[in-house]
Structures are given as structure tokens and as C-alpha cells.
C-alpha positions in Angstrom: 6.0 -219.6 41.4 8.7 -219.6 39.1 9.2 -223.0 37.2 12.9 -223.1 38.1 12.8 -222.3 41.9 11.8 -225.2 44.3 8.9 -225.7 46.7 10.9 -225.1 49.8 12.6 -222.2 48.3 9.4 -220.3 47.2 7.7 -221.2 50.6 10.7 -219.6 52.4 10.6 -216.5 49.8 6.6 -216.1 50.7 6.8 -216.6 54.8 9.4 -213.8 54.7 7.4 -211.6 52.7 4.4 -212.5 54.8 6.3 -211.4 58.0 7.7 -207.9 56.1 3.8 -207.2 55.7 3.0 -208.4 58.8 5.5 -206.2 60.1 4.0 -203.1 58.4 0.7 -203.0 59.8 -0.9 -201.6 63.0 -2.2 -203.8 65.5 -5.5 -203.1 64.7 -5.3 -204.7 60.8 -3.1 -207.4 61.8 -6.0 -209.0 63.9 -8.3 -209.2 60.7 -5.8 -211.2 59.3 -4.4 -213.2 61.3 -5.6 -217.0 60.0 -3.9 -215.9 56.7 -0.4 -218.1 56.0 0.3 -217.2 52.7 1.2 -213.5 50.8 -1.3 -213.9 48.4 -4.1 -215.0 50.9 -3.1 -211.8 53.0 -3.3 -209.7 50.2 -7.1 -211.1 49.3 -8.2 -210.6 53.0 -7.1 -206.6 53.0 -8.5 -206.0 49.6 -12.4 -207.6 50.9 -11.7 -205.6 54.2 -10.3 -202.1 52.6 -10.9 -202.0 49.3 -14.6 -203.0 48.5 -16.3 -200.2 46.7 -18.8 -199.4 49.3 -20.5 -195.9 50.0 -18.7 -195.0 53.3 -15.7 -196.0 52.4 -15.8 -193.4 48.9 -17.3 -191.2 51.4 -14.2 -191.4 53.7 -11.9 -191.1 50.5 -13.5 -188.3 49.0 -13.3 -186.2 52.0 -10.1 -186.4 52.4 -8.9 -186.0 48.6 -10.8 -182.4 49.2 -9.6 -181.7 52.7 -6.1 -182.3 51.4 -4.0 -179.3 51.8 0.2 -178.5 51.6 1.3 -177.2 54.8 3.3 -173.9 54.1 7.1 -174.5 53.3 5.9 -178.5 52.9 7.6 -180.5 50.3 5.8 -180.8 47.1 7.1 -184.3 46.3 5.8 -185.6 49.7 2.4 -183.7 48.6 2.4 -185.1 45.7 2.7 -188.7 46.8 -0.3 -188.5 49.2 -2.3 -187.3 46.5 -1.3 -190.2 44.1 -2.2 -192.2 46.9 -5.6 -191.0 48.1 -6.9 -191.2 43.8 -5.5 -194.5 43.3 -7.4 -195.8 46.5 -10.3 -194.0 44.8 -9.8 -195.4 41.6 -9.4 -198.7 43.4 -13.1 -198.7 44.3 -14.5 -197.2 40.8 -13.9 -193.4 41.5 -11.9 -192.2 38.9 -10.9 -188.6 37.7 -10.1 -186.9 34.1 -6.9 -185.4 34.0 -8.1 -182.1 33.6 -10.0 -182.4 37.0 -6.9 -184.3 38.5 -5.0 -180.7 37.7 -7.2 -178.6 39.3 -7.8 -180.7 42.6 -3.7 -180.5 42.6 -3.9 -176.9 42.2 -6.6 -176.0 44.8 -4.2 -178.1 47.8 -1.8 -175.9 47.0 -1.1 -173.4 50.1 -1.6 -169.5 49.6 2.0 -168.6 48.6 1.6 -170.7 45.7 -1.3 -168.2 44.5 0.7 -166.5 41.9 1.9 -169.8 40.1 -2.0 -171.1 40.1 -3.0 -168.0 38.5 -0.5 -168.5 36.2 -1.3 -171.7 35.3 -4.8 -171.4 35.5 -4.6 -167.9 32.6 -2.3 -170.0 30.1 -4.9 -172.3 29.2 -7.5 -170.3 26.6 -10.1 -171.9 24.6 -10.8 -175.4 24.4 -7.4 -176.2 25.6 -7.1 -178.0 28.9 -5.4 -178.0 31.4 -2.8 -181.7 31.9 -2.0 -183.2 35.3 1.8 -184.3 34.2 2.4 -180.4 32.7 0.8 -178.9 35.9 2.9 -181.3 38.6 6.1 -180.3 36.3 5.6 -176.8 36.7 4.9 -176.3 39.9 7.8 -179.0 40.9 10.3 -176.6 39.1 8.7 -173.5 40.9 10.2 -175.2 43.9 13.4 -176.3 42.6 13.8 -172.7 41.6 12.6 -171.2 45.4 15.0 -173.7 46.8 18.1 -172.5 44.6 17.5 -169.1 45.1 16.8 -169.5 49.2 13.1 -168.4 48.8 10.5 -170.0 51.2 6.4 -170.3 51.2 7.1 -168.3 54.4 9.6 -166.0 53.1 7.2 -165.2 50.3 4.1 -164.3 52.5 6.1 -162.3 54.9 7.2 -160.5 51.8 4.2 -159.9 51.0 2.8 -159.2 54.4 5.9 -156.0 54.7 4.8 -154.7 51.3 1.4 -154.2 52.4 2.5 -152.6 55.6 4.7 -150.3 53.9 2.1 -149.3 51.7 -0.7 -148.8 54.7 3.1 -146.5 56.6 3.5 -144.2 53.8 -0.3 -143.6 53.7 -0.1 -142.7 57.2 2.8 -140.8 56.9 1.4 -138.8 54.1 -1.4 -138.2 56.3 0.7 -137.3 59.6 2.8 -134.5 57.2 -0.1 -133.1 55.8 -1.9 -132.3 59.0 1.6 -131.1 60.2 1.6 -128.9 57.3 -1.8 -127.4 58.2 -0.7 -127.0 61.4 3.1 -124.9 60.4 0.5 -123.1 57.9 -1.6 -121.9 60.4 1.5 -120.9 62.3 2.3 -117.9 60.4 -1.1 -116.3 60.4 -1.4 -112.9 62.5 -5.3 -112.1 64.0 -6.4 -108.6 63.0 -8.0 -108.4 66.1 -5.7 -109.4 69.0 -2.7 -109.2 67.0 -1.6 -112.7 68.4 -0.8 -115.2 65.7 -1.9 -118.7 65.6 -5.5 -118.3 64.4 -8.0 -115.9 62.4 -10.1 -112.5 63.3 -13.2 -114.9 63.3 -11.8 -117.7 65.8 -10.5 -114.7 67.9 -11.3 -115.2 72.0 -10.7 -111.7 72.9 -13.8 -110.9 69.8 -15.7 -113.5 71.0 -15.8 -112.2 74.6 -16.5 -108.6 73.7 -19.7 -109.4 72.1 -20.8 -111.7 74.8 -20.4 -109.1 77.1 -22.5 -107.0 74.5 -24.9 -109.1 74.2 -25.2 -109.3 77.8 -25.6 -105.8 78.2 -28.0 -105.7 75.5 -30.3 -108.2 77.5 -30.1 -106.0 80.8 -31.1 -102.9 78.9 -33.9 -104.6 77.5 -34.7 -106.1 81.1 -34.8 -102.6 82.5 -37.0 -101.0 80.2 -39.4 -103.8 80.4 -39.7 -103.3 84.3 -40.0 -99.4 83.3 -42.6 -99.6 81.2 
């Protein structure tokens, strides 16, 4: 308490920040605290309750610091916040990170239109360089300034992407509708030396393929009759 303020003054100050945490919490916290009359003894009771370094509750942390994911089109600085949150809770109960692993964890919740900045990022660090958490949160916060200015979206960007590769997967199948068009016009113009019909070759010819059926036909009755002969 300040030396210059009163004691009715500083308890007035302290019941109305009590109520403005009070106010804050769900139902289910403000019952474990509910004997407490005073800011600071709230603020004890919460940190025994929540903030004890125990295994289940770095277990709970950690899964969701790697779960963590920006929704496509999401705001980064709203991303960014709830991943300052979940690593200071962490580092609250003894789990701390490097910045270099701080960076990457950033970079891997990242959604999949942001895969050409993380490459980038990710190739302009060589040798024993590393890469900084402040430097990678800049970049990629100017990446979206820059997407914002110019009207480009996350979703924009994939359906971009999504139209080149269906463009790419028409012309291939356009290429391969003309060429068997072209076959087909090719074999158009060809004239059977047999039938004299055109659309097809002396060897594919019906009209040849029928005579020598019927030869062979012929063929097998002669041989039929002279075996009954003999």
C-alpha cells in the first residue's frame, strides 16, 4: 500500500479490484475461492490451484502448445497472443523454450497457405545461424499486412493455387483429347486397297476378312469330304 494513501482508501481500491476479478471468472473457479477477501489472497489461492508445476497439468499445457493451429484467414496477432499465453503458463510451471525452438513451434501453427513464407524463412538461415522468435513473428506479421493491403486472403491463396493445378491437369487432358482427335481425322483420309472405302487399312478390311473365312470354310469341307472318301 502506498505510504501516502489511507487505509479506507486502499481497502476500497482492493474490494473493487477483488469484484473486477471476481467478475472475470467462470463459476466453476469462483467457488474455489470464495473464502478469499482480499486481491492478493485471491491471487495466492489461483496460483496453488492452477499454477503448481505438477505433471498433468504440463501434460495439459503441452498438448495444447502442439495442437495449436491458425485457422485459415485467422488473425495472426490474435494467434500470436494465444501462443504467448499457452508458453508463459508453461514457463510459469518450469517449462521453458529457447528462442530458436519458440520460432519453429510458431512456424509449424502456421496454416498451409503460409507454406511458402515458412520455406522461406526456414532456407534463409545457413550454418550455425539460428533462427530468432522476435525476427520470425515480424516477418510473418508483415506478410499479412502486405496480404491485407493488396486484398489477398489465406483462402484466396489456396484457391489460387487449387485453379493452377486444375488448369495444369485441363491442358493435359486437352492435349490428350486433340491428339486422339488427330489420329482419328488422320485415319480419315486413308483409302482400303481392297474395298476401296476409306476409313481404315487393306489389313483391317471386313470385306477381306470375310472372303477368307469363307475360304477357310471351304477348305475344311473339302478336307471333310475326302476323309469320308477315303
Amino acid at each position: 500500500m502506498p505510504t501516502s494513501m489511507k487505509d479506507e482508501e486502499w481497502n476500497l481500491l482492493d474490494r473493487k479490484a477483488l469484484g473486477t476479478i471476481r467478475l472475470c471468472l467462470s463459476t466453476s473457479f469462483a467457488f474455489n475461492i470464495l473464502k478469499e477477501t482480499t486481491t492478493s489472497g485471491l491471487m495466492k489461492a489461483l496460483s496453488r490451484l492452477y499454477e503448481k508445476p505438477s505433471a498433468s497439468n504440463k501434460v495439459f499445457l503441452m498438448k495444447w502448445l502442439f495442437h495449436m493451429k491458425m485457422s485459415e484467414g485467422g488473425s495472426v496477432a490474435d494467434h500470436l497472443n494465444d501462443f504467448n499465453t499457452v508458453t508463459s503458463q508453461l514457463s510459469s510451471v518450469g517449462v521453458n523454450f529457447d528462442d530458436e525452438i519458440r520460432a519453429l513451434l510458431f512456424l509449424c501453427s502456421l496454416p498451409e497457405s503460409w507454406n511458402g513464407l515458412v520455406m522461406a524463412i526456414s532456407n534463409s538461415v545457413s550454418g550455425s545461424s539460428t533462427l530468432k522468435f522476435d525476427d520470425v513473428v515480424g516477418a510473418i506479421l508483415s506478410e499479412e499486412m502486405r496480404r491485407k493491403s493488396s486484398g489477398e486472403t489465406s483462402g484466396n491463396a489456396l484457391s489460387a493455387e487449387s485453379r493452377g493445378r486444375k488448369m495444369e491437369r485441363g491442358k493435359s487432358s486437352g492435349y490428350r483429347s486433340k491428339s486422339r482427335k488427330g489420329r482419328s481425322k488422320s485415319r480419315s483420309g486413308i483409302v482400303c486397297w481392297k474395298c476401296g472405302k476409306k476409313g481404315h487399312l487393306k489389313k483391317d478390311c471386313r470385306s477381306r476378312k470375310g472372303k477368307e473365312g469363307d475360304e477357310q470354310q471351304e477348305n475344311n469341307h473339302e478336307a471333310n469330304v475326302t476323309g469320308d472318301v477315303l
